[in-house]
PQR file of N, CA, C, O and H, with PARSE charges and radii, in Angstrom:
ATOM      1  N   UNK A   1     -65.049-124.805  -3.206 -0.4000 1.5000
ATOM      2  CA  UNK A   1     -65.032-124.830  -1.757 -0.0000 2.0000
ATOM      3  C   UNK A   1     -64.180-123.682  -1.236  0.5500 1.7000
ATOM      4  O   UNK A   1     -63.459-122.975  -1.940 -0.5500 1.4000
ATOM      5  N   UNK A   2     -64.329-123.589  -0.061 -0.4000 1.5000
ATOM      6  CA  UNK A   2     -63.333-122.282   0.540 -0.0000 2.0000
ATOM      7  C   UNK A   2     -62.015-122.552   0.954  0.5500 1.7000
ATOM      8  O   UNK A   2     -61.720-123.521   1.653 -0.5500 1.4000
ATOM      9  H   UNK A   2     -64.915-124.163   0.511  0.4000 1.0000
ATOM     10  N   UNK A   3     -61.293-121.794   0.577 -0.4000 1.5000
ATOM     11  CA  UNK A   3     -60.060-122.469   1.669 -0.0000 2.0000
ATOM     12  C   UNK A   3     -60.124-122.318   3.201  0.5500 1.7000
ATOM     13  O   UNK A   3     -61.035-121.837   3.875 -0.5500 1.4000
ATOM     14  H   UNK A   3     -61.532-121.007   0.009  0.4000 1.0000
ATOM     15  N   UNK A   4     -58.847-122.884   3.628 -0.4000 1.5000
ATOM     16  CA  UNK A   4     -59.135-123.200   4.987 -0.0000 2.0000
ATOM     17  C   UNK A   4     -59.025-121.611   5.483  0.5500 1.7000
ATOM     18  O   UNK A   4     -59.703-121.232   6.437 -0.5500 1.4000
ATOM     19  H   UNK A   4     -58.107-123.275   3.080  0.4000 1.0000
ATOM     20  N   UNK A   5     -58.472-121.053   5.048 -0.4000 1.5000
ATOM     21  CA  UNK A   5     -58.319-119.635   5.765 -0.0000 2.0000
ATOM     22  C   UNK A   5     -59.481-118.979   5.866  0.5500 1.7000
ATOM     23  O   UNK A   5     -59.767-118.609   7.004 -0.5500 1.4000
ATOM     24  H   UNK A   5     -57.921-121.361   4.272  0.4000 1.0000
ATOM     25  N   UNK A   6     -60.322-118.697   4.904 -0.4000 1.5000
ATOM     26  CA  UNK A   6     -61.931-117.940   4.425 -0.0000 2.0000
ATOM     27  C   UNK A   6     -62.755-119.279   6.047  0.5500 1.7000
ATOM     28  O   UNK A   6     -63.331-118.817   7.031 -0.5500 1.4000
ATOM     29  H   UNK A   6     -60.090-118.998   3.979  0.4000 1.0000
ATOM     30  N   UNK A   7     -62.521-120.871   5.800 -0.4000 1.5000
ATOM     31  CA  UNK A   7     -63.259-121.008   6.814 -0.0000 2.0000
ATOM     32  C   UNK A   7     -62.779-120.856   8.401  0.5500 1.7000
ATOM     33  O   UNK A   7     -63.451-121.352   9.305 -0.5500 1.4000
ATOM     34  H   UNK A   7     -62.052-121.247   5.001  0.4000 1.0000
ATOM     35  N   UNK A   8     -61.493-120.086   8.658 -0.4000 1.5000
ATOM     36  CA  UNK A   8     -61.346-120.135  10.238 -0.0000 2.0000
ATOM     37  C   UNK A   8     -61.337-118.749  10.104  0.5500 1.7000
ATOM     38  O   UNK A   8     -60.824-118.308  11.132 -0.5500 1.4000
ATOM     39  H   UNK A   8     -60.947-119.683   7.924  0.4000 1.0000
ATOM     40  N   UNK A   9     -61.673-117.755   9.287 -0.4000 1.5000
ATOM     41  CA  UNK A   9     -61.957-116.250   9.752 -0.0000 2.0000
ATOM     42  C   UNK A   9     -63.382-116.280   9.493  0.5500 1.7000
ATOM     43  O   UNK A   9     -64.172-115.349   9.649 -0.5500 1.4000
ATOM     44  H   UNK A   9     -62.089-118.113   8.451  0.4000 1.0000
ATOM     45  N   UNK A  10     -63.551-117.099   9.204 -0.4000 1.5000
ATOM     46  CA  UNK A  10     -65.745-117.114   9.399 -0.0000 2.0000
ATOM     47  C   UNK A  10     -65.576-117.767  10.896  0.5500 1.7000
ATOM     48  O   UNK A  10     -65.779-116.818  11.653 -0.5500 1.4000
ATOM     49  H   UNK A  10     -62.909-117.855   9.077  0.4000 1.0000
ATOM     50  N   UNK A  11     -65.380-118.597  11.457 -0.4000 1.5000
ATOM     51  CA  UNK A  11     -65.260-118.945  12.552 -0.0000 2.0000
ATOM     52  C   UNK A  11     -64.974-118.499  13.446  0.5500 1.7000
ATOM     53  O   UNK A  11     -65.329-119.055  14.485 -0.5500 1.4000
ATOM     54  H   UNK A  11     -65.215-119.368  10.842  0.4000 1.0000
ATOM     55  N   UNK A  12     -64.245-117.357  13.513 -0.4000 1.5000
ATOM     56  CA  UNK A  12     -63.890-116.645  14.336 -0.0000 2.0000
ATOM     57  C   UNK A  12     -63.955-115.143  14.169  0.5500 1.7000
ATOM     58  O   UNK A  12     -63.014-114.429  14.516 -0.5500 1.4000
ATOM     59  H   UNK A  12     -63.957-116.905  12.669  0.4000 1.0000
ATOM     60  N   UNK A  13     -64.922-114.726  13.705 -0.4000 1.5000
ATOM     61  CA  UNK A  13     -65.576-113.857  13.059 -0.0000 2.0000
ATOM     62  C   UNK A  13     -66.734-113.209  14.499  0.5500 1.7000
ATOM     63  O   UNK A  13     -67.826-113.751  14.672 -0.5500 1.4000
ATOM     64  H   UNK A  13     -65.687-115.306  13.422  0.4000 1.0000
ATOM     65  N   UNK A  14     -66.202-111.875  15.514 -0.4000 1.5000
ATOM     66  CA  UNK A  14     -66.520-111.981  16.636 -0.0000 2.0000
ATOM     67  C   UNK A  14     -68.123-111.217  16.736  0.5500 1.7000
ATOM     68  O   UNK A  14     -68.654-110.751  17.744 -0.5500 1.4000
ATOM     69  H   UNK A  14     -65.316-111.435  15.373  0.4000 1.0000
ATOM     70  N   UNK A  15     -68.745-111.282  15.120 -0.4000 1.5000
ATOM     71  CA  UNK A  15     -70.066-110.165  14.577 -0.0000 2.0000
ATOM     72  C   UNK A  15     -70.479-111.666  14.554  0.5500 1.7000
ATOM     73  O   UNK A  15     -71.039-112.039  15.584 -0.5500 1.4000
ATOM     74  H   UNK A  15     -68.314-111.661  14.301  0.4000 1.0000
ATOM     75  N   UNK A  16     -70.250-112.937  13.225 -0.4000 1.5000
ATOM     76  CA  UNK A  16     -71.195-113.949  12.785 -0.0000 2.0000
ATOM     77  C   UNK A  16     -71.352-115.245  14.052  0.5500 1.7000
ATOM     78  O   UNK A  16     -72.122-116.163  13.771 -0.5500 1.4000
ATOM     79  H   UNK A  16     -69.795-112.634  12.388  0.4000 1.0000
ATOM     80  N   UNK A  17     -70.585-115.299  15.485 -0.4000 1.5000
ATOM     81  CA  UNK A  17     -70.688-116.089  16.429 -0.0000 2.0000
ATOM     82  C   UNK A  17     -71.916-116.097  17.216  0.5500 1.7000
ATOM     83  O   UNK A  17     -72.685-117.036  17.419 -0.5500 1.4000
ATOM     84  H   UNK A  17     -69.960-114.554  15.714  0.4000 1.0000
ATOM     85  N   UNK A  18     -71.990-114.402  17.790 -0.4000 1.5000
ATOM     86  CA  UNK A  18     -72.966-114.075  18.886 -0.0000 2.0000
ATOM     87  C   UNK A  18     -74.374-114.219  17.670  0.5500 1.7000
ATOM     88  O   UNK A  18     -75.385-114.783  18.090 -0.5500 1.4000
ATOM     89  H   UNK A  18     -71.365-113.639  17.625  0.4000 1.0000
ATOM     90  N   UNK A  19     -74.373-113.854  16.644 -0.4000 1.5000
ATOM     91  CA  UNK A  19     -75.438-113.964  15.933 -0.0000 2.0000
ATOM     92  C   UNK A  19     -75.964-115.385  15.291  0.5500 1.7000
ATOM     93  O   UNK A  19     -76.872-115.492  14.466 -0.5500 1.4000
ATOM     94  H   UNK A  19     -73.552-113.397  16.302  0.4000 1.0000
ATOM     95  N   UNK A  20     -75.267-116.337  15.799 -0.4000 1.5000
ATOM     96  CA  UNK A  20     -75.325-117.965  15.157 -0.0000 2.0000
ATOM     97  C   UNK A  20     -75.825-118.184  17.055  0.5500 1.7000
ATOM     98  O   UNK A  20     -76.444-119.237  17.210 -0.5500 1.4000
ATOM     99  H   UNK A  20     -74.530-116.251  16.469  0.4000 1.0000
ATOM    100  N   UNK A  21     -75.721-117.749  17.760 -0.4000 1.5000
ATOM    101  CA  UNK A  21     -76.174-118.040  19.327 -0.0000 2.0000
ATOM    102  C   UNK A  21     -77.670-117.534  19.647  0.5500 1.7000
ATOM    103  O   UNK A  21     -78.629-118.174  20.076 -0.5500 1.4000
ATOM    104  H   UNK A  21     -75.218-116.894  17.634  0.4000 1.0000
ATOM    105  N   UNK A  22     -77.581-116.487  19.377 -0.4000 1.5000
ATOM    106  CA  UNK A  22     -79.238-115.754  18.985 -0.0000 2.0000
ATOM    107  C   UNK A  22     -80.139-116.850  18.503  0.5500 1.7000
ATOM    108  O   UNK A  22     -80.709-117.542  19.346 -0.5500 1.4000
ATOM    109  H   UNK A  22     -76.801-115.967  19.029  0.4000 1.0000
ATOM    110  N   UNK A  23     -80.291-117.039  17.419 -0.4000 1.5000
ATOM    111  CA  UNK A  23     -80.258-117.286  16.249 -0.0000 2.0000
ATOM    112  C   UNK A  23     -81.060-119.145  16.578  0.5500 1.7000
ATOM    113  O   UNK A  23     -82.184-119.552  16.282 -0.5500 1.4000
ATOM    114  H   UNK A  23     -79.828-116.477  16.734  0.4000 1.0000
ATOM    115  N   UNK A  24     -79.824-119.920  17.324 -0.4000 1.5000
ATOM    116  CA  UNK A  24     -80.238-120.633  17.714 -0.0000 2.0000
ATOM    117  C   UNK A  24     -80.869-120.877  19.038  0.5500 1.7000
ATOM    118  O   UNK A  24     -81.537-121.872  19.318 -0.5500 1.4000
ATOM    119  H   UNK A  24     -78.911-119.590  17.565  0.4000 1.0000
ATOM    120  N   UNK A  25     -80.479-119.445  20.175 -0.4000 1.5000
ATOM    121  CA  UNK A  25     -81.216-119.798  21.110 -0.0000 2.0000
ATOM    122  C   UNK A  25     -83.211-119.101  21.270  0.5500 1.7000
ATOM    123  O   UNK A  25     -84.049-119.270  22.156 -0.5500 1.4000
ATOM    124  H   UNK A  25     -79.936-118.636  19.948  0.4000 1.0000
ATOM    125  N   UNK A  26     -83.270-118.097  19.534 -0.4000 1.5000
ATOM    126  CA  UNK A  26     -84.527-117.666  19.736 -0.0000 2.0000
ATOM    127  C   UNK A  26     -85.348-119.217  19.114  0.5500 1.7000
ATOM    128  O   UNK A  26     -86.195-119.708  19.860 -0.5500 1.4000
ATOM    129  H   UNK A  26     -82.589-117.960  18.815  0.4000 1.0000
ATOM    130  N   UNK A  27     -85.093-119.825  17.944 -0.4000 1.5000
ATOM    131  CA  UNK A  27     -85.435-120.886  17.419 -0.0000 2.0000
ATOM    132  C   UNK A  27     -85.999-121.518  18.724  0.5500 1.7000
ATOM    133  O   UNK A  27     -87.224-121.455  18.831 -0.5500 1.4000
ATOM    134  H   UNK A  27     -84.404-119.426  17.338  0.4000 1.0000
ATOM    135  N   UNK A  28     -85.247-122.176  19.834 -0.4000 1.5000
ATOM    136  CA  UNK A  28     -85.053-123.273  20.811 -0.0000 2.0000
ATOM    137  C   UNK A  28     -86.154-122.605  21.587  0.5500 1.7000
ATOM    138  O   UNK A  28     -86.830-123.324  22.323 -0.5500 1.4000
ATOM    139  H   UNK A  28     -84.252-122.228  19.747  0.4000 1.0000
ATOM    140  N   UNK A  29     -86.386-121.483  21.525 -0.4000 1.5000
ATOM    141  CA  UNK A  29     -87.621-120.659  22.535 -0.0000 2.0000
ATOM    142  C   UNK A  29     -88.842-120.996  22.180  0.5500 1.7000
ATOM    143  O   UNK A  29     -89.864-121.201  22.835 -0.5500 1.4000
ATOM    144  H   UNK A  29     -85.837-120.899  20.927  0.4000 1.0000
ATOM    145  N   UNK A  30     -88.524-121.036  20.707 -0.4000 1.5000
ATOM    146  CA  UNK A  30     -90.233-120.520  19.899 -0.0000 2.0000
ATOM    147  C   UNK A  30     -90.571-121.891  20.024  0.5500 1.7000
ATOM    148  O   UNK A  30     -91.783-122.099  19.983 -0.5500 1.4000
ATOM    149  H   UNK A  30     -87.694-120.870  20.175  0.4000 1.0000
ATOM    150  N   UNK A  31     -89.493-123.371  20.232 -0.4000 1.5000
ATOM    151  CA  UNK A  31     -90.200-124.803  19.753 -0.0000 2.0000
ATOM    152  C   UNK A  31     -90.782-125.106  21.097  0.5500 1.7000
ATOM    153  O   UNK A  31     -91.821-125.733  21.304 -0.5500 1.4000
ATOM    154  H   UNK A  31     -88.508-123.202  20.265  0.4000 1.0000
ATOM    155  N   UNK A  32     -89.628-124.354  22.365 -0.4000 1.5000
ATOM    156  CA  UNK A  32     -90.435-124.587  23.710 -0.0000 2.0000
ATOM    157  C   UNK A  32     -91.632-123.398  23.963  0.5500 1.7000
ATOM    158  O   UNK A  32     -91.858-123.261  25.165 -0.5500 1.4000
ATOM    159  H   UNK A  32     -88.784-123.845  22.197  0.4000 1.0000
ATOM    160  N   UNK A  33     -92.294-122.676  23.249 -0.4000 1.5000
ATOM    161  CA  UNK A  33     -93.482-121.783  23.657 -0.0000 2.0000
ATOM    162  C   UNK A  33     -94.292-122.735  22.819  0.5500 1.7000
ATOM    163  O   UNK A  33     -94.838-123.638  23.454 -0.5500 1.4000
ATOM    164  H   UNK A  33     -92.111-122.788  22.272  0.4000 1.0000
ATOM    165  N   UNK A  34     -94.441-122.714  21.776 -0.4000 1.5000
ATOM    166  CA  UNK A  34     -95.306-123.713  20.872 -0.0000 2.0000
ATOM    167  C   UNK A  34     -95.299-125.191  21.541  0.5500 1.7000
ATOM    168  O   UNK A  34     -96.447-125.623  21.437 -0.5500 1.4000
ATOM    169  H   UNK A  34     -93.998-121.980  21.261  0.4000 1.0000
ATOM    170  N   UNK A  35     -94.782-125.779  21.942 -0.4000 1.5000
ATOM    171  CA  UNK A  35     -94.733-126.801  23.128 -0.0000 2.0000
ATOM    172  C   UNK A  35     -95.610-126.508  24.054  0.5500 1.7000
ATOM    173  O   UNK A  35     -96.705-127.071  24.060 -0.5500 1.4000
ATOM    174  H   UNK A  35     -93.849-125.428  22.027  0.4000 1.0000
ATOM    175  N   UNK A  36     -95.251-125.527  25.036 -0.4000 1.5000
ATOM    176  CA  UNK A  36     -96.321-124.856  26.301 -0.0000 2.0000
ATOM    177  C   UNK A  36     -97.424-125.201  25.724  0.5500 1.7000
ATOM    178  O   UNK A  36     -98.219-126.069  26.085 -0.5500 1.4000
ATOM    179  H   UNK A  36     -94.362-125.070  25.031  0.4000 1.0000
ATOM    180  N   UNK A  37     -97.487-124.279  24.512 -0.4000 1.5000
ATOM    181  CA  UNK A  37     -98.764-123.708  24.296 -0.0000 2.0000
ATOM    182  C   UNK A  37     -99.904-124.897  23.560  0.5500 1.7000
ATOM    183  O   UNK A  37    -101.104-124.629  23.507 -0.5500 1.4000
ATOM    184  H   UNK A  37     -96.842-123.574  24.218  0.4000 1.0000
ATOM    185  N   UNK A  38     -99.389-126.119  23.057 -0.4000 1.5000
ATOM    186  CA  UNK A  38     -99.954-127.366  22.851 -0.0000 2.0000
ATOM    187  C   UNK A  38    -100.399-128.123  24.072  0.5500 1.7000
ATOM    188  O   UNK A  38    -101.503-128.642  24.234 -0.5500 1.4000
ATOM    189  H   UNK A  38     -98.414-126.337  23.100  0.4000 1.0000
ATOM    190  N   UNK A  39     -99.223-128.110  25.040 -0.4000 1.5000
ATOM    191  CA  UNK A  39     -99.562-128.502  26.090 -0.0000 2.0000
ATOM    192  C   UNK A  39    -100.751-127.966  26.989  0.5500 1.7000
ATOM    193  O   UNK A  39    -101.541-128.610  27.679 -0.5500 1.4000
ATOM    194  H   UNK A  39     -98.326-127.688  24.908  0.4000 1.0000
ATOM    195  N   UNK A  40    -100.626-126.281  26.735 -0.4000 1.5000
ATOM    196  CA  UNK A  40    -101.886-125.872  28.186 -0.0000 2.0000
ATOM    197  C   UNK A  40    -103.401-126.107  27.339  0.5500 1.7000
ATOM    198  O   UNK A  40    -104.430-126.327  27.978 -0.5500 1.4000
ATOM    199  H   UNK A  40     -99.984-125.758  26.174  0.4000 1.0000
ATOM    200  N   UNK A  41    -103.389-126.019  25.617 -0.4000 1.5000
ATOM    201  CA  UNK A  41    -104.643-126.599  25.088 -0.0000 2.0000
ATOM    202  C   UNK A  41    -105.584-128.268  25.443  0.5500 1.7000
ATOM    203  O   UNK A  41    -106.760-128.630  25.489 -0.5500 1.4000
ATOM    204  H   UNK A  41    -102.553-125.841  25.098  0.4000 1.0000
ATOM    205  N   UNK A  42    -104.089-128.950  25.648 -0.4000 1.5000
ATOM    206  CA  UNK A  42    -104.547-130.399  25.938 -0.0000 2.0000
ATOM    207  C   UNK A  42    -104.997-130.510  27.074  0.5500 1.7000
ATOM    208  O   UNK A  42    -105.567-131.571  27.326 -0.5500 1.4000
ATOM    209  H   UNK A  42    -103.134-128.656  25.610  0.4000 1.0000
ATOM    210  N   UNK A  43    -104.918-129.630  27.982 -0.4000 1.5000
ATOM    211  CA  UNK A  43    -104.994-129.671  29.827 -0.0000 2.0000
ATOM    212  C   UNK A  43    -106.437-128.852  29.462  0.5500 1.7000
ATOM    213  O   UNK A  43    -107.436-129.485  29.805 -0.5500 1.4000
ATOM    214  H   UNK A  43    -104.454-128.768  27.778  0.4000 1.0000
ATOM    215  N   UNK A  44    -106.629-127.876  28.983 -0.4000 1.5000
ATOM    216  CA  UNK A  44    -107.723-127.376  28.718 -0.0000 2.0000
ATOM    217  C   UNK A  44    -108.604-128.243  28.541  0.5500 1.7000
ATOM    218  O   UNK A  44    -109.442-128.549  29.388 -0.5500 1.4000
ATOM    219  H   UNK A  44    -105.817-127.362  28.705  0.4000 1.0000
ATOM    220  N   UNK A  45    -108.467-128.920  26.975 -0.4000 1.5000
ATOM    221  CA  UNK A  45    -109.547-129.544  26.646 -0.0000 2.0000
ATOM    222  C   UNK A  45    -109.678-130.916  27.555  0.5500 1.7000
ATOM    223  O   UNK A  45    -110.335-131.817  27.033 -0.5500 1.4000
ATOM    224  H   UNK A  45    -107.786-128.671  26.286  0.4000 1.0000
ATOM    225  N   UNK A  46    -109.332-131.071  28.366 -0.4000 1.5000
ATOM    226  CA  UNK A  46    -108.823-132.284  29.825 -0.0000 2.0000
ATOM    227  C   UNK A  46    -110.442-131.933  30.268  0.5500 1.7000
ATOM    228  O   UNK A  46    -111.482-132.559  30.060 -0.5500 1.4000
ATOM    229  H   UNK A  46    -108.798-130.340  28.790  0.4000 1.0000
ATOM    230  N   UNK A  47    -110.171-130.630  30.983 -0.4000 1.5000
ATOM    231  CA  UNK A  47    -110.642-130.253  32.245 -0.0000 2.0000
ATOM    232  C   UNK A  47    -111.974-129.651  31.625  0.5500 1.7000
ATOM    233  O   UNK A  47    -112.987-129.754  32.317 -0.5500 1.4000
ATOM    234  H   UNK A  47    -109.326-130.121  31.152  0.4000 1.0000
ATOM    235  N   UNK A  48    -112.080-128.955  30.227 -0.4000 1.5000
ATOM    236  CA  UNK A  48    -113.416-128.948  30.014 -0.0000 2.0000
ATOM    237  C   UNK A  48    -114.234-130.459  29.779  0.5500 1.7000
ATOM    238  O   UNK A  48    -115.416-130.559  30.107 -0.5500 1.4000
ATOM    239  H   UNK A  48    -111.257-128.872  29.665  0.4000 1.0000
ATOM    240  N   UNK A  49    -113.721-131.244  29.371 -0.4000 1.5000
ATOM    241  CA  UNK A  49    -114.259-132.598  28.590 -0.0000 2.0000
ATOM    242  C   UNK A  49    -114.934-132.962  30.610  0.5500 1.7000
ATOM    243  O   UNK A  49    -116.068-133.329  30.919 -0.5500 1.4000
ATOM    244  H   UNK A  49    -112.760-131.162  29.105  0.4000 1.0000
ATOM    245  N   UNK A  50    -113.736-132.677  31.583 -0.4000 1.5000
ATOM    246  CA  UNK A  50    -114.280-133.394  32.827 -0.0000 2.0000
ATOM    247  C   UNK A  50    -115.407-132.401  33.244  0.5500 1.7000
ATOM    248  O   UNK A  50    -116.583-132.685  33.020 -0.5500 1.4000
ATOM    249  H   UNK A  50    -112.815-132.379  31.332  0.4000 1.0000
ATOM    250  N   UNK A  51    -115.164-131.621  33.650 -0.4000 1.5000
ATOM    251  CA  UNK A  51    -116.273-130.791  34.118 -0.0000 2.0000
ATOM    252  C   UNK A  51    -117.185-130.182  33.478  0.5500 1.7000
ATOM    253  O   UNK A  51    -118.225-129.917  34.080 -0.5500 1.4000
ATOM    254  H   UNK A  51    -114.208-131.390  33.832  0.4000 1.0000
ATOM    255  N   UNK A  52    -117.031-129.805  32.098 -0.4000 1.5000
ATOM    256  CA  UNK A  52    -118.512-129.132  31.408 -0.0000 2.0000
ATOM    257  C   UNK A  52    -119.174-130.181  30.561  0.5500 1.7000
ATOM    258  O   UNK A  52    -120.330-129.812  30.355 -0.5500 1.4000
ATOM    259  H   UNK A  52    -116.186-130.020  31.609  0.4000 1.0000
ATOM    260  N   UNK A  53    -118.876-131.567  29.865 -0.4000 1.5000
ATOM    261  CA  UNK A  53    -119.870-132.098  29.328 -0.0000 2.0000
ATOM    262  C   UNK A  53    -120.974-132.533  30.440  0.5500 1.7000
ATOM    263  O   UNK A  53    -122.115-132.131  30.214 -0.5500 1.4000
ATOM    264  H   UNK A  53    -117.937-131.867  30.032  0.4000 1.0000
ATOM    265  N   UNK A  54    -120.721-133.487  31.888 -0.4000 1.5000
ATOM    266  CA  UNK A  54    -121.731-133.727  32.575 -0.0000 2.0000
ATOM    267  C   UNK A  54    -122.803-132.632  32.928  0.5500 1.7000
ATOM    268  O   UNK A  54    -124.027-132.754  32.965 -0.5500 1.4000
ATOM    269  H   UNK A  54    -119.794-133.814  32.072  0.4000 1.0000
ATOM    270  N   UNK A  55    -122.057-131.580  33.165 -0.4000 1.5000
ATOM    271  CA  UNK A  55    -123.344-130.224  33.246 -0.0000 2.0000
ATOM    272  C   UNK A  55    -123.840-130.288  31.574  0.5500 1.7000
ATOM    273  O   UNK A  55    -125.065-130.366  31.484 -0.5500 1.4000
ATOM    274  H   UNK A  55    -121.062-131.481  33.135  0.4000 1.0000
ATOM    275  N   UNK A  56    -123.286-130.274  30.555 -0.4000 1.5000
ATOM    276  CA  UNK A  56    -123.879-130.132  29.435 -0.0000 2.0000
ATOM    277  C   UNK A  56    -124.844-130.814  29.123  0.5500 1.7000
ATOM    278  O   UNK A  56    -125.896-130.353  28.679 -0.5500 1.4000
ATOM    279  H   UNK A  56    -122.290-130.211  30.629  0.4000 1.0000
ATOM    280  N   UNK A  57    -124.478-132.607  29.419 -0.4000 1.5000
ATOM    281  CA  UNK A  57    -125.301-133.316  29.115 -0.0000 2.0000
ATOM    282  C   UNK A  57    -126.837-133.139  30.132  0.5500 1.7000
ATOM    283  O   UNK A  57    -127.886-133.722  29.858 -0.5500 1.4000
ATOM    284  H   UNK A  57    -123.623-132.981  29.780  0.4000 1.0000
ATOM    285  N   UNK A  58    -126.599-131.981  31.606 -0.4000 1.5000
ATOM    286  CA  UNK A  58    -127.635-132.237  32.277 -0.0000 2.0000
ATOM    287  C   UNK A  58    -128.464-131.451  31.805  0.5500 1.7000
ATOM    288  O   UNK A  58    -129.655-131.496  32.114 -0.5500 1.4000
ATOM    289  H   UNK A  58    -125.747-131.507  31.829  0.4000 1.0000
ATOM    290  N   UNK A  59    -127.945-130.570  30.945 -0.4000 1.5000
ATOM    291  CA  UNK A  59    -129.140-129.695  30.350 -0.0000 2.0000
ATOM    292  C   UNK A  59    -129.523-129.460  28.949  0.5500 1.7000
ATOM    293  O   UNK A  59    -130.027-128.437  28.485 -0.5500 1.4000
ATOM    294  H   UNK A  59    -126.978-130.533  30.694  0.4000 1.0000
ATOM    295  N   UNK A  60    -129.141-130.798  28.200 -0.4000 1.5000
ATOM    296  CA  UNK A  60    -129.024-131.054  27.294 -0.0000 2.0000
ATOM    297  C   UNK A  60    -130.569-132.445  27.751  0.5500 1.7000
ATOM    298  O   UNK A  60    -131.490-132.697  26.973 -0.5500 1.4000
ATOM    299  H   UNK A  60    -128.731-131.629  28.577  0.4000 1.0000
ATOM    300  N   UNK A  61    -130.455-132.854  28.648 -0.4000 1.5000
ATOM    301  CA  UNK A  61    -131.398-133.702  29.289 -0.0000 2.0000
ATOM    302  C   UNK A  61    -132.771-132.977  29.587  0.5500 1.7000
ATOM    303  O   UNK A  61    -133.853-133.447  29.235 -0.5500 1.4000
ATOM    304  H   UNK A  61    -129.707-132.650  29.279  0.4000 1.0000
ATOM    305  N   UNK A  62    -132.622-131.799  30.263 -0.4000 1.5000
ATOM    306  CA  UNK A  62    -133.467-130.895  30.414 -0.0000 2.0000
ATOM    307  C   UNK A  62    -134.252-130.348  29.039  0.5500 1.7000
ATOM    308  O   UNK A  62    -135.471-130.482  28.925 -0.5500 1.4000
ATOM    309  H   UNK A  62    -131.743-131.417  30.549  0.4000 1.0000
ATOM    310  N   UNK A  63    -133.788-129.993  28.457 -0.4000 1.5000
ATOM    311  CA  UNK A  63    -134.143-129.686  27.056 -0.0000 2.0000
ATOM    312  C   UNK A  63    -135.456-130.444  26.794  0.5500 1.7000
ATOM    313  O   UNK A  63    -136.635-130.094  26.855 -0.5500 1.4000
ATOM    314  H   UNK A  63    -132.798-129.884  28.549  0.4000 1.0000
ATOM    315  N   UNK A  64    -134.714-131.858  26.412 -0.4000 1.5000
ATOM    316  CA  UNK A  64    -135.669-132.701  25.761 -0.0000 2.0000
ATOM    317  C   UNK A  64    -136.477-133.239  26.512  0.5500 1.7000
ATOM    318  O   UNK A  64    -137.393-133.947  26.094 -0.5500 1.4000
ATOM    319  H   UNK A  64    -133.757-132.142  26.362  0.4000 1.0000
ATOM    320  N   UNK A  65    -136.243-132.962  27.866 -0.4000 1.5000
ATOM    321  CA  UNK A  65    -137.651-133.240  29.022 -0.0000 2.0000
ATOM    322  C   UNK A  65    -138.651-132.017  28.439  0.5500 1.7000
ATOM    323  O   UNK A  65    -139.515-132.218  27.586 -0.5500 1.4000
ATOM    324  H   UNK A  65    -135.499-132.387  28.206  0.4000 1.0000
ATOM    325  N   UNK A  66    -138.423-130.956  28.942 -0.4000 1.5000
ATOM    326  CA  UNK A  66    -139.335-130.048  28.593 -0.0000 2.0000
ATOM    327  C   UNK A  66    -139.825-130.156  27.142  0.5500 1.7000
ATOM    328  O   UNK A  66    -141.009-129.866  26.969 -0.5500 1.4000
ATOM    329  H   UNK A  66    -137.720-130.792  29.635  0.4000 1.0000
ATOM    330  N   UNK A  67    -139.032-130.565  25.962 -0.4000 1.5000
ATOM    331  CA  UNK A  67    -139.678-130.656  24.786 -0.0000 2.0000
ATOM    332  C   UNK A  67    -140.633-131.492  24.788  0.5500 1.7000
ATOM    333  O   UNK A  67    -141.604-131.255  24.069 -0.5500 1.4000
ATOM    334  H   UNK A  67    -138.070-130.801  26.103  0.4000 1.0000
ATOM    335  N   UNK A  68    -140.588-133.041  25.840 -0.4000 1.5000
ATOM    336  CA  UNK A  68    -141.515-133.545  25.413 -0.0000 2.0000
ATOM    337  C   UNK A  68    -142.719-133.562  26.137  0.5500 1.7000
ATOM    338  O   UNK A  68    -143.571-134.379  25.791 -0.5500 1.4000
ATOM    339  H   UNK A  68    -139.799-133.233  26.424  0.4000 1.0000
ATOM    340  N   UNK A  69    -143.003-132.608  27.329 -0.4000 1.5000
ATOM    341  CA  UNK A  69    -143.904-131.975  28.189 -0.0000 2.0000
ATOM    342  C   UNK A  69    -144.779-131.275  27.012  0.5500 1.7000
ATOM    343  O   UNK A  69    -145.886-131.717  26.706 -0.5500 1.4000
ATOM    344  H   UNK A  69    -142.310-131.944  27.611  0.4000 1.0000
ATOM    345  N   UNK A  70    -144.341-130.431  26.538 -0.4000 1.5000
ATOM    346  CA  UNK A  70    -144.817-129.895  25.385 -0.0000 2.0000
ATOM    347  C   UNK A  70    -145.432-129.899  24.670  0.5500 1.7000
ATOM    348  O   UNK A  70    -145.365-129.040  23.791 -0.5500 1.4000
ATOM    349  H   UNK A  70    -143.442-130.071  26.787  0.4000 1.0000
TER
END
């Protein structure tokens, strides 16, 4: 183990602080962008599921009208 001295000059070490802040505040970014970015997929697939299957299904209806004109 270290002695106590090796651990309060790592601690106060004015290069390994700002870089333990980085460090944890780029981490805390990337879990809230990957967050966003789950989130604006689910709103996506929301708003296509509401508005493009009923048009889909209307011409998905169409289809097999005309196929069976045919």
């Amino acid at each position: 183990m270290a002695s106590e001295r090796e651990q309060t000059s790592y601690g106060s070490n004015p290069f390994i602080n700002p870089m333990v802040f980085w460090q944890n505040y780029m981490s805390k970014w990337i879990e809230v962008n990957r967050g966003s970015c789950d989130n604006a997929i689910k709103v996506g697939e929301y708003w296509f599921k509401i508005f493009l299957d009923p048009w889909l299904r209307g011409v998905r209806a169409e289809q097999k009208e005309t196929a069976r004109v045919e």
